[in-house]
C-alpha positions in Angstrom: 155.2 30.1 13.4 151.6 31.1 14.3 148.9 28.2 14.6 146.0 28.2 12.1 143.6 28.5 15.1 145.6 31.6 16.2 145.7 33.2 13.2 141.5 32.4 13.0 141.4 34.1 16.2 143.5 37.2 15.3 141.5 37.6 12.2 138.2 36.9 14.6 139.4 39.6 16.8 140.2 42.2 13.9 136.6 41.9 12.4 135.7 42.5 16.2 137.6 45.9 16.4 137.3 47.0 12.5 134.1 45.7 11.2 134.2 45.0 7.3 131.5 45.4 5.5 130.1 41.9 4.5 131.9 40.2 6.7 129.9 37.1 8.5 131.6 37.3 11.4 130.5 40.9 11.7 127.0 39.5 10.7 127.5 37.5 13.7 128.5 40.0 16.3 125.8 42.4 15.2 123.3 40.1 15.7 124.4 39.4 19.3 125.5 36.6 22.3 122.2 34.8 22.2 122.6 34.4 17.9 126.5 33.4 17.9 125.7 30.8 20.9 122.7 29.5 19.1 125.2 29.1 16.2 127.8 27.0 18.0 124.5 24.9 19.0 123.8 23.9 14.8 127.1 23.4 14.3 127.6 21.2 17.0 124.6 19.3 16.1 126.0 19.2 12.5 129.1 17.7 13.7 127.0 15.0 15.4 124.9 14.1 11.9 128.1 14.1 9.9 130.1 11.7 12.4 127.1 9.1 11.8 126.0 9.5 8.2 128.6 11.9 6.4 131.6 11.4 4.2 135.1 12.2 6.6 135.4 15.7 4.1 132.0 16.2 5.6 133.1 15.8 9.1 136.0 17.9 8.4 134.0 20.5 7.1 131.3 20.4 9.7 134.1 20.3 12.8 135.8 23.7 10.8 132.3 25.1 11.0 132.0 24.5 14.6 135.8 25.5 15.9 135.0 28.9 14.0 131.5 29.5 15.7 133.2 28.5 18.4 136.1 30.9 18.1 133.8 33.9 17.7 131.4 33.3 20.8 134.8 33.3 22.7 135.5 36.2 21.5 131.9 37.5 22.4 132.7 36.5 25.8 136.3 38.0 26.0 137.9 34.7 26.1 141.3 33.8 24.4 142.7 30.5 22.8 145.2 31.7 25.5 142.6 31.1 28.1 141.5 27.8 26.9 144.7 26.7 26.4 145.7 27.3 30.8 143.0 26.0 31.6 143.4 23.2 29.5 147.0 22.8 31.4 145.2 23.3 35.0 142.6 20.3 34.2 145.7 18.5 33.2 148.5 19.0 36.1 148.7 15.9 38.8 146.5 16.4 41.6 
């Protein structure tokens, strides 16, 4: 069965190759590297507020922000969760 996070990215990916009309994330790549990036800095800066002062749905809701900003400046940058995910591995194997 597919991840969540992998089906995000799919979806990501689609709206990258057949833009919808309305569609955010469209929103988002029209508007260019330097916007999505500046995105994934407000949501990570909202994740910081709500783990001090915020409820734990708050956090929740404030991390889903971020992985999805996140997900479609990766994209921006032709990088995959597949990516992420070896070089994850690499970081991780004995030395």
């Amino acid at each position: 069965m597919e991840d969540m996070l992998d089906q995000l990215e799919a979806i990501i990916r689609d709206r990258r190759r057949r833009p919808a009309a309305g569609s955010y994330t469209n929103q988002l790549f029209d508007a260019g590297r330097e916007k999505i990036a500046q995105k994934v800095g407000e949501e990570a800066v909202e994740v910081l507020i709500a783990a001090l002062r915020q409820s734990r749905d708050d956090q929740l809701d404030e991390l889903a922000d971020l992985i999805y900003h996140t997900l479609v400046l990766m994209v921006e940058l032709d990088l995959s969760l597949d990516d992420l995910r070896q070089r994850l591995r690499e970081r991780h194997q004995p030395r």
